[in-house]
C-alpha positions in Angstrom: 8.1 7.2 16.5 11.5 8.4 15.0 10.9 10.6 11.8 13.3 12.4 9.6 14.3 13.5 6.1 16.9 12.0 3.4 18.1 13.9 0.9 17.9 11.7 -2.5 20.8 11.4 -4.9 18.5 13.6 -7.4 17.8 16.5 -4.8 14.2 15.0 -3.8 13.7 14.5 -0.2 12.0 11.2 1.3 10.2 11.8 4.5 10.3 8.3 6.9 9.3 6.7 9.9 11.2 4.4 12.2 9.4 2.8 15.4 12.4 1.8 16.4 13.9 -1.1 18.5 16.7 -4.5 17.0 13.6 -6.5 15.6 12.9 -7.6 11.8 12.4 -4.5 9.8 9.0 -4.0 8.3 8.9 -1.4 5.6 4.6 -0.1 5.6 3.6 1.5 2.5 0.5 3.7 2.9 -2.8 3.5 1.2 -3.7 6.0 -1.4 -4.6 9.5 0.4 -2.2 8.4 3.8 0.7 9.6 4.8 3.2 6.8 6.0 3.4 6.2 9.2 3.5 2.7 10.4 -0.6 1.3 12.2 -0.1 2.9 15.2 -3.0 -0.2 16.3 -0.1 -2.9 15.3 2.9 -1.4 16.9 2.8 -3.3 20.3 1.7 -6.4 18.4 5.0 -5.7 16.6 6.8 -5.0 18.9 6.1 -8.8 20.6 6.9 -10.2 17.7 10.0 -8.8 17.1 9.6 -6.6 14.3 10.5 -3.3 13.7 7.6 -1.2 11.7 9.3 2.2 8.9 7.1 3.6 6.5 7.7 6.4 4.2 5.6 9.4 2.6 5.2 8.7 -1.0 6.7 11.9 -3.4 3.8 14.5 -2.8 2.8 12.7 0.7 3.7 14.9 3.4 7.5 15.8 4.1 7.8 13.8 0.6 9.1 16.1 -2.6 6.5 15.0 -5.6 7.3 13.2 -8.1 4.6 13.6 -11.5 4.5 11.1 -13.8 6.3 8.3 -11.0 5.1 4.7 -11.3 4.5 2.4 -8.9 8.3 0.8 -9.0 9.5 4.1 -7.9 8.5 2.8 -5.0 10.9 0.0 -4.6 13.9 2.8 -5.5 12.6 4.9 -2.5 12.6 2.0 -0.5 15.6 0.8 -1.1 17.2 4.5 -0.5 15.1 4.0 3.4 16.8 0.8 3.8 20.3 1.9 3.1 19.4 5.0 5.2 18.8 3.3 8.2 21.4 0.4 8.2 19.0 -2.3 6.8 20.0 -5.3 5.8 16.9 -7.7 5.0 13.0 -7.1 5.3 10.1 -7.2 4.8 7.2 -5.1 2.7 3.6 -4.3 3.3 1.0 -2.3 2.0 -2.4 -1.4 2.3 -4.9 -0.6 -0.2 -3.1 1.2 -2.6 0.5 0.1 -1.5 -0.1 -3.0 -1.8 1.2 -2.7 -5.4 4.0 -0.7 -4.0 4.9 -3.2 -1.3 4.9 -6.2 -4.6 7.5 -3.8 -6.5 10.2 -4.5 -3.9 9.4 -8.0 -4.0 10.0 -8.0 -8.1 12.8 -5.5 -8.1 14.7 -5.3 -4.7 15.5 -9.3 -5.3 16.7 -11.4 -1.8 16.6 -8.5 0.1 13.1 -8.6 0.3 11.8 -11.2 2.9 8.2 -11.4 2.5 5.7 -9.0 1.1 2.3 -8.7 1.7 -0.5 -6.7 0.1 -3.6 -5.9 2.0 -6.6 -4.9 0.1 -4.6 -3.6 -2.9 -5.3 -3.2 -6.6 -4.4 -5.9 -9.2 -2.7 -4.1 -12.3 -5.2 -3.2 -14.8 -3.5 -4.0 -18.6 -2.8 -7.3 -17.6 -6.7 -8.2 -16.5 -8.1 -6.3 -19.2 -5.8 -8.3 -21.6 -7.2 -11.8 -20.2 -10.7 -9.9 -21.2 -11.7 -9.4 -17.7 -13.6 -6.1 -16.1 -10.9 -4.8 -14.2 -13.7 -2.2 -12.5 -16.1 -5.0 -11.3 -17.4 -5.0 -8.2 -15.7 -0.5 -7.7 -17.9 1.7 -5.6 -19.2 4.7 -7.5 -16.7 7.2 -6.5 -13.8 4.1 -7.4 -14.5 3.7 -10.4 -15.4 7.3 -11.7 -11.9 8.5 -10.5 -9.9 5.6 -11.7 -11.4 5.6 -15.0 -10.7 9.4 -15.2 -7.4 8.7 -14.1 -6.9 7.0 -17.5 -7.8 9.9 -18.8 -4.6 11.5 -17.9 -3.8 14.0 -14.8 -5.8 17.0 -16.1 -8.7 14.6 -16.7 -8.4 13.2 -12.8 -7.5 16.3 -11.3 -10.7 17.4 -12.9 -12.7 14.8 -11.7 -11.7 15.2 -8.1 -12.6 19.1 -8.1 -16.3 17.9 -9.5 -16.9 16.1 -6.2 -19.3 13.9 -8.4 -19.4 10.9 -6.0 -19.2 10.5 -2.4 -19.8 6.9 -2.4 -16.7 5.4 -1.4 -17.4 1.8 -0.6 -16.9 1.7 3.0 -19.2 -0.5 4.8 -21.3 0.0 8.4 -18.1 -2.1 10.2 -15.5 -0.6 8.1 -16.8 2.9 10.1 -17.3 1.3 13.4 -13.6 0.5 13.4 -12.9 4.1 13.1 -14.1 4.9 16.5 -12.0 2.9 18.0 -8.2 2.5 18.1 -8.3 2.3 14.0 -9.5 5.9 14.3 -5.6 6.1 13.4 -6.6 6.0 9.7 -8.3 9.1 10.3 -5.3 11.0 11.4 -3.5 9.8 8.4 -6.0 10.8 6.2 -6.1 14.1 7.4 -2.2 14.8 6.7 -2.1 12.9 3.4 -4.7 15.3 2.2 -2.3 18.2 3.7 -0.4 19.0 0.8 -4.0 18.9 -1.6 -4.7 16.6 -4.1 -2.1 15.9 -6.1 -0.4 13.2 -4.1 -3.2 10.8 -4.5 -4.1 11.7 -8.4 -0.5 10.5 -9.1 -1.5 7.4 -6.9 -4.2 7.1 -9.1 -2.4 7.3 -12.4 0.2 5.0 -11.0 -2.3 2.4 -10.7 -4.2 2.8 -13.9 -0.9 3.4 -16.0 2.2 0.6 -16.3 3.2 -0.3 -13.0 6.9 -0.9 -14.0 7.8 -4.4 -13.0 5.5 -7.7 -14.0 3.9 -9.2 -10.9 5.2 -13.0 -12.0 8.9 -11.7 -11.2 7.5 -11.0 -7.6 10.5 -13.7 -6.0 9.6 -13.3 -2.0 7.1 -15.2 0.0 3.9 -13.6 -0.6 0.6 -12.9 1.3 -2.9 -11.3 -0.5 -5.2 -10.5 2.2 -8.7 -9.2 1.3 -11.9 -8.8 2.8 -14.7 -10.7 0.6 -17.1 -7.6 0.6 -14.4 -5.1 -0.1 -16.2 -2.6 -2.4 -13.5 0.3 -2.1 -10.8 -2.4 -4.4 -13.0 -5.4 -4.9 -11.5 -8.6 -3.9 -11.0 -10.0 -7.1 -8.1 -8.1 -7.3 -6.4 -10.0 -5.2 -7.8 -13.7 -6.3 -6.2 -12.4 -9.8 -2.7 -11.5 -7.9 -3.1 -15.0 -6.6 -2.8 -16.4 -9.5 -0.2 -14.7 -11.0 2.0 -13.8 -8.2 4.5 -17.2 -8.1 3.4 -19.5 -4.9 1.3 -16.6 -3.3 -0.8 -17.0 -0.5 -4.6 -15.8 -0.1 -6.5 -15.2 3.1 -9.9 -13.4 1.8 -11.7 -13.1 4.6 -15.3 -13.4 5.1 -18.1 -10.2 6.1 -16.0 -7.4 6.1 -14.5 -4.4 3.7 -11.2 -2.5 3.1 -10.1 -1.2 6.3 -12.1 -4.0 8.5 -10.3 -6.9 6.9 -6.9 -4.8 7.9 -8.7 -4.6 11.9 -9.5 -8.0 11.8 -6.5 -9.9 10.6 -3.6 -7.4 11.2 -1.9 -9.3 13.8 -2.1 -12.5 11.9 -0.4 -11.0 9.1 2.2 -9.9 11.4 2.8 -13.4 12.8 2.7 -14.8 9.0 5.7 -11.7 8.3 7.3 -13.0 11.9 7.8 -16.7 10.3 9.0 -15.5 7.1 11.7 -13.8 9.0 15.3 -14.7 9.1 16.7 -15.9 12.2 19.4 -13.3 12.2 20.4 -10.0 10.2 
């Protein structure tokens, strides 16, 4: 795995990841409290299928400069910057968990450049469902729901929160755990460095969610797949029967019995063969 460090036009660096090899790019975007390196358990899967897995840290994220007050569509300008960095021409997004709204901002804002995108397990934006009257905290885990709805708060009131350590029920469930014993213990590693730098990087995740997200997810104009486990407690999968219907011509595969990081075991290589027909036949 190639890593390095652009310089942004503003003086901010972007730390990214490159897997290498001529396939389809893939651009991951990391989960809330991750750094970005691509699923080291979906490389060789990649790899087959001729796709090319980058990923970037988020500002804040490990070699990432932060960013306060950045929204989620900062995350299609960053991407964007990667692309051009590293001689891309078209791909594709996907996120996890929390960037999963950060993989739909390229698809609204980075226009035909964008070849699919894909959001796995990731938040709906919560104006929008609260203005259709709807309980956009449904279904949270404790810990969830306290530190979103402090996140509304403002910074001070979340960074407050997360020094309380009020809650320690996440929402993970028995097989969400088992898969981190095996080759998904991955998710550990990236836990451990995108907690590194402290917790700032994922409080401004957590405002970015809560807050304007900077694009509308109807002007999301790529092929798009929701993918969400139907027990998910850590993002609930309403979320992403909402995005459904909002997203323009969006797919959903909500899959049965399992939780946030066991739907992403289950059907990871799927979703790659759904992102492998979505790809062009030449770049």
């Amino acid at each position: 795995m190639e890593s390095g460090d652009l310089t942004l036009a503003d003086g901010r660096t972007l730390h990214w990841y490159d897997a290498g090899g001529d396939g389809a790019p893939v651009v991951w975007h990391h989960g809330t409290g991750n750094t970005g390196e691509p699923p080291q358990p979906l490389l060789a899967g990649a790899a087959r299928r001729g796709l090319r897995f980058l990923g970037l840290d988020r500002p804040g994220y490990g070699g990432s400069t932060p960013l306060t007050g950045r929204d989620v569509a900062e995350a299609a300008r960053l991407t964007q910057a990667l692309a051009d960095h590293r001689g891309l021409g078209r791909f594709a997004v996907l996120g996890h968990s929390g960037g999963g709204p950060h993989a739909l901002a390229c698809g609204a804002l980075l226009g035909d450049r964008v070849t699919a995108a894909v959001s796995v397990a990731g938040p709906a934006p919560l104006g929008p469902v609260a203005a259709e009257g709807r309980d956009w905290y449904a279904g949270f885990a404790p810990y969830g729901a306290a530190s979103l709805r402090a996140a509304e708060q403002g910074r001070a009131a979340r960074m407050a929160y997360e020094e309380s350590g009020a809650d320690d029920d996440f929402g993970f469930l028995p097989s969400d755990e088992e898969a981190l014993r095996g080759e998904w213990s991955w998710f550990l590693t990236v836990v451990r460095s995108g907690n590194a730098n402290g917790p700032g990087p994922s409080v401004d995740d957590d405002l970015a969610t809560v807050t304007a997200w900077g694009y509308d997810v109807e002007d999301v104009a790529c092929p798009t797949l929701l993918v969400h486990g139907a027990e998910d407690r850590v993002v609930p999968a309403a979320h992403s029967r909402w995005l459904a219907r909002h997203v323009p011509g969006a797919q959903l595969w909500e899959e049965p019995e399992v939780g946030h990081l066991g739907v992403l075991v289950r059907r990871g290589d799927d979703v790659l063969g759904w992102v492998q027909a979505q790809a062009p036949d030449s770049e």
